[in-house]
mmCIF file of the N, C-alpha and C atoms, coordinates in Angstrom:
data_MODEL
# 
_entry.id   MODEL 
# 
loop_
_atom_site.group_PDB 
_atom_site.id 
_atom_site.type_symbol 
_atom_site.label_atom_id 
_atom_site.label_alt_id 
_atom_site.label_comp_id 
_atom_site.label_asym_id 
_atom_site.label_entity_id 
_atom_site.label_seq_id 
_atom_site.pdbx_PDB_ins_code 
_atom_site.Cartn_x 
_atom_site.Cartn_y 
_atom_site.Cartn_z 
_atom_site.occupancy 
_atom_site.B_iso_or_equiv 
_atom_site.pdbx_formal_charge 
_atom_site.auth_seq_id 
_atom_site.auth_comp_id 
_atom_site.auth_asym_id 
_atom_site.auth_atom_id 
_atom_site.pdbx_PDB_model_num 
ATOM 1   N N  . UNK A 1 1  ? -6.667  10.647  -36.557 1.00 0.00 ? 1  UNK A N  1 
ATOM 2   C CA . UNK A 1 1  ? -6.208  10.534  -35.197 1.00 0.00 ? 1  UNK A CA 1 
ATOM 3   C C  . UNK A 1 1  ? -5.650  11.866  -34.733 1.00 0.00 ? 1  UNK A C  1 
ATOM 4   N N  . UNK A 1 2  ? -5.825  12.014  -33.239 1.00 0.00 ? 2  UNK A N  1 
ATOM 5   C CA . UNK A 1 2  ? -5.517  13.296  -32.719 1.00 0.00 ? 2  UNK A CA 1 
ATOM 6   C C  . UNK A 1 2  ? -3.802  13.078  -32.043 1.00 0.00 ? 2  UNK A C  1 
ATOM 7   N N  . UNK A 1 3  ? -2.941  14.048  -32.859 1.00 0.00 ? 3  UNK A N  1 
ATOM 8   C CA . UNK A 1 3  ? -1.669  14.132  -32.627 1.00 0.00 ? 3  UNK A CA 1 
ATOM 9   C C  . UNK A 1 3  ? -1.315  14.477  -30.719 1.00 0.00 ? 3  UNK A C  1 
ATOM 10  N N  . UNK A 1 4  ? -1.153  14.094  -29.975 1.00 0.00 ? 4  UNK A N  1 
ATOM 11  C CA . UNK A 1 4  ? -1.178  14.035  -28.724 1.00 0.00 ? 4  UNK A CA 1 
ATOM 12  C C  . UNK A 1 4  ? 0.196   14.046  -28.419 1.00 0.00 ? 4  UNK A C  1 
ATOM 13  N N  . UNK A 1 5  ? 1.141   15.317  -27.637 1.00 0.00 ? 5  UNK A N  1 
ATOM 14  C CA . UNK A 1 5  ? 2.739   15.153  -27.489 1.00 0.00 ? 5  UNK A CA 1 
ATOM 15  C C  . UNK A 1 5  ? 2.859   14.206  -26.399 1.00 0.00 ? 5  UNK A C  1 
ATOM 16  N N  . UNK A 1 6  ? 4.220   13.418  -26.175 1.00 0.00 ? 6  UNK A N  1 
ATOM 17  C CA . UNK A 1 6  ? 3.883   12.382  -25.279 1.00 0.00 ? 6  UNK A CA 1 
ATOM 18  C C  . UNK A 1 6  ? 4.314   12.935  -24.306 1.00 0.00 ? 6  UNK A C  1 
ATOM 19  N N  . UNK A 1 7  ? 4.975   14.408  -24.073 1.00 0.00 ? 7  UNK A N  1 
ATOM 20  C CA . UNK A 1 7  ? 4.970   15.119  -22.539 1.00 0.00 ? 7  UNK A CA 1 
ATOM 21  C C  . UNK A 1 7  ? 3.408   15.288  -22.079 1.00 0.00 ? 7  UNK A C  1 
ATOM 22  N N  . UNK A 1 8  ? 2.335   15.368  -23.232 1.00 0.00 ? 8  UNK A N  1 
ATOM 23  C CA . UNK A 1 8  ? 0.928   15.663  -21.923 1.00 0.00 ? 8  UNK A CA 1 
ATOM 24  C C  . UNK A 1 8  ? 0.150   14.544  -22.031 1.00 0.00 ? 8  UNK A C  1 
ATOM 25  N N  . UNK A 1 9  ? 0.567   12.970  -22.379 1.00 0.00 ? 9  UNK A N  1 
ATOM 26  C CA . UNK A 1 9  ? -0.034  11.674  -22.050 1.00 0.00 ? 9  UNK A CA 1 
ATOM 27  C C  . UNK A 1 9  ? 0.611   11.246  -20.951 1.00 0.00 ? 9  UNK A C  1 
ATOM 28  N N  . UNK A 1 10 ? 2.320   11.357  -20.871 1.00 0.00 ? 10 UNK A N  1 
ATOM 29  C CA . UNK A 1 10 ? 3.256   10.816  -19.599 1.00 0.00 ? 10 UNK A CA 1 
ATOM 30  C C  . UNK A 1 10 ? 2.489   11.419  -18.071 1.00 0.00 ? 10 UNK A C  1 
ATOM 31  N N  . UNK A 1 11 ? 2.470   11.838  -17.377 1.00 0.00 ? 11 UNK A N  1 
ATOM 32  C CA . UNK A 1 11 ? 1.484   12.690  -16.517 1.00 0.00 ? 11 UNK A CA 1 
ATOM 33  C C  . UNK A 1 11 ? 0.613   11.499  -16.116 1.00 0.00 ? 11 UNK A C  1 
ATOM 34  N N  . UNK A 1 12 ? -0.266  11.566  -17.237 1.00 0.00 ? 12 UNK A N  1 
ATOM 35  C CA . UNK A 1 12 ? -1.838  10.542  -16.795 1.00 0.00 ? 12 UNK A CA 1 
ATOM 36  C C  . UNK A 1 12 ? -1.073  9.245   -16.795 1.00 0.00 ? 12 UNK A C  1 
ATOM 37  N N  . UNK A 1 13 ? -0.325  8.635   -17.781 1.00 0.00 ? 13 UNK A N  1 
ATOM 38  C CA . UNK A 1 13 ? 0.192   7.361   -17.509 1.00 0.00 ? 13 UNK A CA 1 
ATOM 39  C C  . UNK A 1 13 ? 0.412   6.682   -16.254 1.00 0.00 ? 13 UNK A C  1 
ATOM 40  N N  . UNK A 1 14 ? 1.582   8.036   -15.895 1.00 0.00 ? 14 UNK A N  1 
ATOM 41  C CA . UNK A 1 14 ? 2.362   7.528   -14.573 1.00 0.00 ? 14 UNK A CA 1 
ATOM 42  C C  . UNK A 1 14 ? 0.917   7.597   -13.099 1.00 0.00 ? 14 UNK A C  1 
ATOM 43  N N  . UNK A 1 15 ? 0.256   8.264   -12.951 1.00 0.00 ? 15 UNK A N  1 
ATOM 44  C CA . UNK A 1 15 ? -1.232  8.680   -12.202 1.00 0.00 ? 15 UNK A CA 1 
ATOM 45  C C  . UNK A 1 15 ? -1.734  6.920   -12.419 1.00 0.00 ? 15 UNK A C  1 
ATOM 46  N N  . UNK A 1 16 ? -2.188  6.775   -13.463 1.00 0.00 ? 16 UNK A N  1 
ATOM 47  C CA . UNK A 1 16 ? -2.625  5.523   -13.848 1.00 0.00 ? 16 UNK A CA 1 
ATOM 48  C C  . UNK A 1 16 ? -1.595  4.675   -13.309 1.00 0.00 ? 16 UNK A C  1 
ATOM 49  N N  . UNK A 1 17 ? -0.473  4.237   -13.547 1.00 0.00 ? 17 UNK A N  1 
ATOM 50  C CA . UNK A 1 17 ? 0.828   3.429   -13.424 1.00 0.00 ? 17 UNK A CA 1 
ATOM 51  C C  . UNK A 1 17 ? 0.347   3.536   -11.469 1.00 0.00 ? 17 UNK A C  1 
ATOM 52  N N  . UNK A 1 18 ? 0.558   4.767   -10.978 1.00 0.00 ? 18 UNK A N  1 
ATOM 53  C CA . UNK A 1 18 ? 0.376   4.619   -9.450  1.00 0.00 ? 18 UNK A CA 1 
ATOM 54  C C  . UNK A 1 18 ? -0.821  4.177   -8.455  1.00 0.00 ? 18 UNK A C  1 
ATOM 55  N N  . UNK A 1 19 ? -1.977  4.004   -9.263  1.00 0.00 ? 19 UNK A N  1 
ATOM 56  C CA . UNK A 1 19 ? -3.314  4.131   -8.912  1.00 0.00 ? 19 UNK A CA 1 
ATOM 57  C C  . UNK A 1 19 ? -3.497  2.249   -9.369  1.00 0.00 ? 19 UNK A C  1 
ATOM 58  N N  . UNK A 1 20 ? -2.680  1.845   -10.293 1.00 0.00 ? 20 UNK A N  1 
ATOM 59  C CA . UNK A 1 20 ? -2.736  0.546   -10.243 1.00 0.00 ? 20 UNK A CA 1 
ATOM 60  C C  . UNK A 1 20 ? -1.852  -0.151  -9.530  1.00 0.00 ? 20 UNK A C  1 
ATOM 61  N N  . UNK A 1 21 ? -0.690  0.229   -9.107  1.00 0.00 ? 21 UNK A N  1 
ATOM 62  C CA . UNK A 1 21 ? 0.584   -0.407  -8.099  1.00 0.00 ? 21 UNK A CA 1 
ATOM 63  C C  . UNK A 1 21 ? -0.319  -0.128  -6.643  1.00 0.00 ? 21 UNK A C  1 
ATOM 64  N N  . UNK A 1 22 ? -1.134  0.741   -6.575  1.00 0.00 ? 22 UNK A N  1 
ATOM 65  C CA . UNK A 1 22 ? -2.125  1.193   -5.421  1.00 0.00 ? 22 UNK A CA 1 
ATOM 66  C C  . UNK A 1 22 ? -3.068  0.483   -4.708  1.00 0.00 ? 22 UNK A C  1 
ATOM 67  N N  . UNK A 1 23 ? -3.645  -0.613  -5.526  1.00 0.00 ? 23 UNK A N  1 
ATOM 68  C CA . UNK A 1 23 ? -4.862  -1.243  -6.120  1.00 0.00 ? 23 UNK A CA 1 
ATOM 69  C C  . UNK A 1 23 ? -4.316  -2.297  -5.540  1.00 0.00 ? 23 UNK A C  1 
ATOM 70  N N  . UNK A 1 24 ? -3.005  -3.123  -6.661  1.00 0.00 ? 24 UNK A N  1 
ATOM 71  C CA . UNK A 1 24 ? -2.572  -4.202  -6.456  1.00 0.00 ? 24 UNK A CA 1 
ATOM 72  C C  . UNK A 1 24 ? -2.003  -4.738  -4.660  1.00 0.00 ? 24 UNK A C  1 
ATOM 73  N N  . UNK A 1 25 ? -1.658  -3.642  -4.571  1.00 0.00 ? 25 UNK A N  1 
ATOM 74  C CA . UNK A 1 25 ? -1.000  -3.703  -2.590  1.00 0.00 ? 25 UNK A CA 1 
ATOM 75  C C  . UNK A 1 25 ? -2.212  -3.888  -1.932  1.00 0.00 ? 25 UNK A C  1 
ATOM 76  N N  . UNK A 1 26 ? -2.885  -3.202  -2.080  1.00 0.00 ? 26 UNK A N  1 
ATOM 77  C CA . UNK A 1 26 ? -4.316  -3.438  -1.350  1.00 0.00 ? 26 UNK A CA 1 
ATOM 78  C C  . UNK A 1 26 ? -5.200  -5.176  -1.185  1.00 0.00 ? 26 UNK A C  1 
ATOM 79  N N  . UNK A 1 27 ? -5.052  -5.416  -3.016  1.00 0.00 ? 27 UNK A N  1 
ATOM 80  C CA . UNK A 1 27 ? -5.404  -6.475  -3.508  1.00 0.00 ? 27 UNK A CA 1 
ATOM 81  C C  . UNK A 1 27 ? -4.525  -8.089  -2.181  1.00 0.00 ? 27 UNK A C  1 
ATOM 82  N N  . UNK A 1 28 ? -2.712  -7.284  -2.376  1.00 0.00 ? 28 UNK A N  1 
ATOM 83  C CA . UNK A 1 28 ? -2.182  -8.395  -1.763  1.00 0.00 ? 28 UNK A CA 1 
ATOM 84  C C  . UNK A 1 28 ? -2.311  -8.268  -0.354  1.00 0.00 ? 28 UNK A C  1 
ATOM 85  N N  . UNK A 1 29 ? -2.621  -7.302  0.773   1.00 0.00 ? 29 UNK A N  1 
ATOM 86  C CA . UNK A 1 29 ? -3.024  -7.642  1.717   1.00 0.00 ? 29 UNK A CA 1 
ATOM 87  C C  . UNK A 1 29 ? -4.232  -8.269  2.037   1.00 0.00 ? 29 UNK A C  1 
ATOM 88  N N  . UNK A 1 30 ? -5.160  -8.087  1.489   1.00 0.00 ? 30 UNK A N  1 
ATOM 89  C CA . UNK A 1 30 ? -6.456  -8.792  1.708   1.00 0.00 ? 30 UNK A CA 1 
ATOM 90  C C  . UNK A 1 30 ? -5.898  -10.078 1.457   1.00 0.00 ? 30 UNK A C  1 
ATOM 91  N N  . UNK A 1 31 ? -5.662  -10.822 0.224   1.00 0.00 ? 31 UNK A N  1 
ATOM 92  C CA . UNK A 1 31 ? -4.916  -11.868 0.356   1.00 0.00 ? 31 UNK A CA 1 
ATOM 93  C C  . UNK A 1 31 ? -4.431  -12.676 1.499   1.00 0.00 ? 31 UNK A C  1 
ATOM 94  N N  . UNK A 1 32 ? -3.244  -11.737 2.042   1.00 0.00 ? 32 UNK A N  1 
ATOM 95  C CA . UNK A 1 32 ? -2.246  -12.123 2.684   1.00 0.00 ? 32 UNK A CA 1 
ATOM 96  C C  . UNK A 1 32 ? -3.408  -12.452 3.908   1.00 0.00 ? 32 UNK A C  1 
ATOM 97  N N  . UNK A 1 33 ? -4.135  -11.585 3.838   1.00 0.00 ? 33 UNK A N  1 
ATOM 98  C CA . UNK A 1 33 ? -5.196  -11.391 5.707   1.00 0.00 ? 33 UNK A CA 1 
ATOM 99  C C  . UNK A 1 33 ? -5.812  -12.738 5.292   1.00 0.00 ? 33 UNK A C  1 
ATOM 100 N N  . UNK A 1 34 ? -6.596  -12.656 4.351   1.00 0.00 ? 34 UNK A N  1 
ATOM 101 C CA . UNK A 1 34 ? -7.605  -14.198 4.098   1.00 0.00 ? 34 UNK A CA 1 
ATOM 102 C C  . UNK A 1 34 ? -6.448  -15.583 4.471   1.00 0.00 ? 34 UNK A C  1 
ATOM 103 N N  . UNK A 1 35 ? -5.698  -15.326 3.719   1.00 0.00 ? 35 UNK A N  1 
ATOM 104 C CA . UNK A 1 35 ? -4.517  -16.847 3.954   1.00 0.00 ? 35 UNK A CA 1 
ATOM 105 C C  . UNK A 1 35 ? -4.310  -16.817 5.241   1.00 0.00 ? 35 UNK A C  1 
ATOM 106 N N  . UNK A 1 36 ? -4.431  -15.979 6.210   1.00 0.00 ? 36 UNK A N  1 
ATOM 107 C CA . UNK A 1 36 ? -3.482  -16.010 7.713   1.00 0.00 ? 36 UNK A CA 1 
ATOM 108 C C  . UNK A 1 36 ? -3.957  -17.183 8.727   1.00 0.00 ? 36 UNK A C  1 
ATOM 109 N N  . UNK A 1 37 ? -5.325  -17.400 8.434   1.00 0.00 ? 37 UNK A N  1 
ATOM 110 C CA . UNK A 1 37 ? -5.905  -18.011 9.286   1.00 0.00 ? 37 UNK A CA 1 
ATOM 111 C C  . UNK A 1 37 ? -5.946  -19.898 8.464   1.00 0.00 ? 37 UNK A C  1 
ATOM 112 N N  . UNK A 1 38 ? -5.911  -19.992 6.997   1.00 0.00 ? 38 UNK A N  1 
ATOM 113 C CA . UNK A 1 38 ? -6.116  -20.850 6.818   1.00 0.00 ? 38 UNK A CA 1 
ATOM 114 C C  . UNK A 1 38 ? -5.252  -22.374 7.370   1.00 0.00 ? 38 UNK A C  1 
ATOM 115 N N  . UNK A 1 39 ? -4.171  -22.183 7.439   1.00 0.00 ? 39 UNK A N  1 
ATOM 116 C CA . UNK A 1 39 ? -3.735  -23.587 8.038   1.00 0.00 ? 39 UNK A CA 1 
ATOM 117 C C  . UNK A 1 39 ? -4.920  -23.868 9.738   1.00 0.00 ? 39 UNK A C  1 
ATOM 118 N N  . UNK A 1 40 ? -4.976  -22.751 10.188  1.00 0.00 ? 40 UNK A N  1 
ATOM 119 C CA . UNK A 1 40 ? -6.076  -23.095 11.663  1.00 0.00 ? 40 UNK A CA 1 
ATOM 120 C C  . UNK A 1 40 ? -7.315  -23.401 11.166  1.00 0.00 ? 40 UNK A C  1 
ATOM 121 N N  . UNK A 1 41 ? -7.782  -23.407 10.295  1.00 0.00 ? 41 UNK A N  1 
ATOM 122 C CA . UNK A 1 41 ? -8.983  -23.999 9.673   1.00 0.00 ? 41 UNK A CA 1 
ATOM 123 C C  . UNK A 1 41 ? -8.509  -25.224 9.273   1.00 0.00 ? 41 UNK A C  1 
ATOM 124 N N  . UNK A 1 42 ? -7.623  -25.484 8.510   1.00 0.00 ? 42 UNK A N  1 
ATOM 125 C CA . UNK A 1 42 ? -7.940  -27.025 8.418   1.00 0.00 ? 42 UNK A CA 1 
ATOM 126 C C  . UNK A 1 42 ? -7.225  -28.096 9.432   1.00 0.00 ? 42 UNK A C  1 
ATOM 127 N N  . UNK A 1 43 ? -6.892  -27.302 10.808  1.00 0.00 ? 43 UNK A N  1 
ATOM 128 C CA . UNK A 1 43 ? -6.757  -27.985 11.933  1.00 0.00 ? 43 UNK A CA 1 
ATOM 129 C C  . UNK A 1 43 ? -7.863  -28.277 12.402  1.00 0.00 ? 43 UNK A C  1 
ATOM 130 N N  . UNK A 1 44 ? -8.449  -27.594 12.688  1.00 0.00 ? 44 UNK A N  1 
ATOM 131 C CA . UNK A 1 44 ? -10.001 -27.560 13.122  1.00 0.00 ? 44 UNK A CA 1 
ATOM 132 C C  . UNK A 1 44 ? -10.712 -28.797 12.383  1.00 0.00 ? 44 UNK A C  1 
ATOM 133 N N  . UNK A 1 45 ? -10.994 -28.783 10.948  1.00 0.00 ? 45 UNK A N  1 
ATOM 134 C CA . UNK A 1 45 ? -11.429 -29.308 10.233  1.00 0.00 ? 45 UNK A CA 1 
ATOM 135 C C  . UNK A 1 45 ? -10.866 -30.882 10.427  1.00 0.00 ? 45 UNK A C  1 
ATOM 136 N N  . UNK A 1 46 ? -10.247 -30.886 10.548  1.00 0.00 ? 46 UNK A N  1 
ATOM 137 C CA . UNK A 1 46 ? -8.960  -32.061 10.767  1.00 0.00 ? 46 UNK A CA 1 
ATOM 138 C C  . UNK A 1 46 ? -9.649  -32.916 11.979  1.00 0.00 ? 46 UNK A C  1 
ATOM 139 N N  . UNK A 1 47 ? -9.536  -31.969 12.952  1.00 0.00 ? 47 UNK A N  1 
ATOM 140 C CA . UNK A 1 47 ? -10.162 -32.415 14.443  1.00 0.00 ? 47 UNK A CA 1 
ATOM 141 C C  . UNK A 1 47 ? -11.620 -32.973 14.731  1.00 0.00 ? 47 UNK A C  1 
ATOM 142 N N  . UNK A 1 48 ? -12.192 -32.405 13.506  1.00 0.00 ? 48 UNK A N  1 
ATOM 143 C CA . UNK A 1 48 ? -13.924 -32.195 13.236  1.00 0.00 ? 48 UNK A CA 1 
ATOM 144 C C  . UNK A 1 48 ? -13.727 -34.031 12.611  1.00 0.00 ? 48 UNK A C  1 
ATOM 145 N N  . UNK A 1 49 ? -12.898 -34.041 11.560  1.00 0.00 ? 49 UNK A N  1 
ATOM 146 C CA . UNK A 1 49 ? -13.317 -35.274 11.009  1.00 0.00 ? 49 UNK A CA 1 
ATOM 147 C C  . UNK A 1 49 ? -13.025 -36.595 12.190  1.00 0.00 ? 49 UNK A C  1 
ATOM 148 N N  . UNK A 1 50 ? -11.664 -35.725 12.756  1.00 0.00 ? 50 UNK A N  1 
ATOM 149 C CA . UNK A 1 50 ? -11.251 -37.376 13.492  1.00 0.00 ? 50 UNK A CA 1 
ATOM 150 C C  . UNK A 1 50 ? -12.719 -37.824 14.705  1.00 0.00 ? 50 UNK A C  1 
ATOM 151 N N  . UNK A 1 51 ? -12.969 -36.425 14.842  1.00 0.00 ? 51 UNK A N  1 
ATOM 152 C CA . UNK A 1 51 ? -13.818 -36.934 15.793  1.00 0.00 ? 51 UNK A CA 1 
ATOM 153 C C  . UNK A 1 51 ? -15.249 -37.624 15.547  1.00 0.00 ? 51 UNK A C  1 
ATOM 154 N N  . UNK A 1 52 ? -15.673 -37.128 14.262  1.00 0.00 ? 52 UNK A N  1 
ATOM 155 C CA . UNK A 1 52 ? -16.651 -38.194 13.339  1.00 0.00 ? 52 UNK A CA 1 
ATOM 156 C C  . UNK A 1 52 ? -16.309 -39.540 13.481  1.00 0.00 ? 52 UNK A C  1 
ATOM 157 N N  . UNK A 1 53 ? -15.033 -39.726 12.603  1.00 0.00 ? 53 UNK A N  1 
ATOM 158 C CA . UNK A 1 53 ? -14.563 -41.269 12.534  1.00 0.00 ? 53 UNK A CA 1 
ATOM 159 C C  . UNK A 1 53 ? -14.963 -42.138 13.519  1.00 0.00 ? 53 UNK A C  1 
ATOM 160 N N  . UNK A 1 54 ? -14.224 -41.274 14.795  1.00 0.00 ? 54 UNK A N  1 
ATOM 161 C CA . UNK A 1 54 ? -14.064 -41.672 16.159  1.00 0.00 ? 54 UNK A CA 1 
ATOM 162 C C  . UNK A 1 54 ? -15.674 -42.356 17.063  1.00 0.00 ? 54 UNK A C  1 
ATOM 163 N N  . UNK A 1 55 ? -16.287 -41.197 16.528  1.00 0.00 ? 55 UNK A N  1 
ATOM 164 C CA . UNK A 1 55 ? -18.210 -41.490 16.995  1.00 0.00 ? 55 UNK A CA 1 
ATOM 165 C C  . UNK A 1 55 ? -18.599 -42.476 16.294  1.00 0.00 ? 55 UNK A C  1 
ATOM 166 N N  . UNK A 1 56 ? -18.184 -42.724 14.678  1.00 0.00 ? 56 UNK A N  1 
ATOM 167 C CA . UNK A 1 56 ? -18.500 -43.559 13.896  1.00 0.00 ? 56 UNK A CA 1 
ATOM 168 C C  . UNK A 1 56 ? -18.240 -45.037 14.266  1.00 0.00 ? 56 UNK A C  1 
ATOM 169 N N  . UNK A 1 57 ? -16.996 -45.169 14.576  1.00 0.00 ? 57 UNK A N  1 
ATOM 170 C CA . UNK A 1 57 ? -16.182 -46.045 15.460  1.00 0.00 ? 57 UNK A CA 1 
ATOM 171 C C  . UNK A 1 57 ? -16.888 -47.073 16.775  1.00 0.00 ? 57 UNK A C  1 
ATOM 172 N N  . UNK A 1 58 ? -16.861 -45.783 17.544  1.00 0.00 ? 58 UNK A N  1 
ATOM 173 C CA . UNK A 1 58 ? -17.713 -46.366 18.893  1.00 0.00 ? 58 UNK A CA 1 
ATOM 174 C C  . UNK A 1 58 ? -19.260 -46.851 18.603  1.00 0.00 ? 58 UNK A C  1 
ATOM 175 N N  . UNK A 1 59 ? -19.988 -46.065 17.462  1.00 0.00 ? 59 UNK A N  1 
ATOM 176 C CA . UNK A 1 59 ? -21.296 -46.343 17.340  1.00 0.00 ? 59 UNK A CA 1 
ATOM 177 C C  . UNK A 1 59 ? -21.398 -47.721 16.796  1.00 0.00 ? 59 UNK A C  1 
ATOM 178 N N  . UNK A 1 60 ? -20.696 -48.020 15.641  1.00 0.00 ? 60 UNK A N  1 
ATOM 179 C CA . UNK A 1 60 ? -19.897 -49.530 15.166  1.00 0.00 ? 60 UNK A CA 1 
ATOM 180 C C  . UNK A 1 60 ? -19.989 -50.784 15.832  1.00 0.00 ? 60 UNK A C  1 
ATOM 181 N N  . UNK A 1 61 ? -19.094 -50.275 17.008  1.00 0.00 ? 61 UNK A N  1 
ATOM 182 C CA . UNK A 1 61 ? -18.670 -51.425 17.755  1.00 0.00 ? 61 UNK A CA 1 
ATOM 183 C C  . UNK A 1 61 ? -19.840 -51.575 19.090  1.00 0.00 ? 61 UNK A C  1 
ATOM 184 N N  . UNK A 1 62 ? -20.308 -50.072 19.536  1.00 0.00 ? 62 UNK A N  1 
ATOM 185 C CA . UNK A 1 62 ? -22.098 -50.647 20.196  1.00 0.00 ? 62 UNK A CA 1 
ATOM 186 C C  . UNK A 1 62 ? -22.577 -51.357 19.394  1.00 0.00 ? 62 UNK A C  1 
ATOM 187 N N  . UNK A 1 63 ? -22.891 -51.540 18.071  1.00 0.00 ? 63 UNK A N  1 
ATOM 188 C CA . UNK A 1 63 ? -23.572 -52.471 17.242  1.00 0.00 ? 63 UNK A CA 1 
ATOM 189 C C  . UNK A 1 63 ? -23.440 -53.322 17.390  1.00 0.00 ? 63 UNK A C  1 
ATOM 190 N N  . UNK A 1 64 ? -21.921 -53.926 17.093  1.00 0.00 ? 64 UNK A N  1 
ATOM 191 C CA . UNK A 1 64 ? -21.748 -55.338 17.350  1.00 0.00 ? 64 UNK A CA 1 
ATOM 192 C C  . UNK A 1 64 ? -21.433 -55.950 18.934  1.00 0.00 ? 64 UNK A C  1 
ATOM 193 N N  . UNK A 1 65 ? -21.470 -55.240 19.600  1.00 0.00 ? 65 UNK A N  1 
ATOM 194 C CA . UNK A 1 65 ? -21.137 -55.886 20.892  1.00 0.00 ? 65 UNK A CA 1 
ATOM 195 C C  . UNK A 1 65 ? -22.563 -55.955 21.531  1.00 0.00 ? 65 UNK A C  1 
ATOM 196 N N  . UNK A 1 66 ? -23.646 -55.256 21.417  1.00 0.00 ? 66 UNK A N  1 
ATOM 197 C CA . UNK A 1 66 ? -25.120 -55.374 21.625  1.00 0.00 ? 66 UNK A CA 1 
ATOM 198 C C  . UNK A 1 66 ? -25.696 -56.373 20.933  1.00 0.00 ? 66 UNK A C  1 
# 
């Protein structure tokens, strides 16, 4: 093994250490951006089903009242 002083590994560490704290922030805004919208999606979604039910419902009861 190659004897390496740890004054000229510390340098690249900390480079590395910053380039991954770098990464990760990046990582959590995309995150944060993707989540922003999700509760309005499953309002939407929400609205989408009632209104199925709702068609389902009326189509139902044309059945039986015809």
């Amino acid at each position: 093994m190659a004897t390496i002083p740890e004054s000229e590994n510390a340098p690249l560490d900390i480079r590395e250490q910053i380039a991954r704290i770098d990464k990760l922030i990046v990582e959590a805004g995309k995150t944060r951006q993707d989540t922003r919208f999700a509760p309005l999606t499953l309002v939407f979604t929400g609205m989408g089903a009632a209104a199925a039910f709702f068609a389902a419902g009326v189509a139902f009861t044309k059945l039986l009242i015809h």
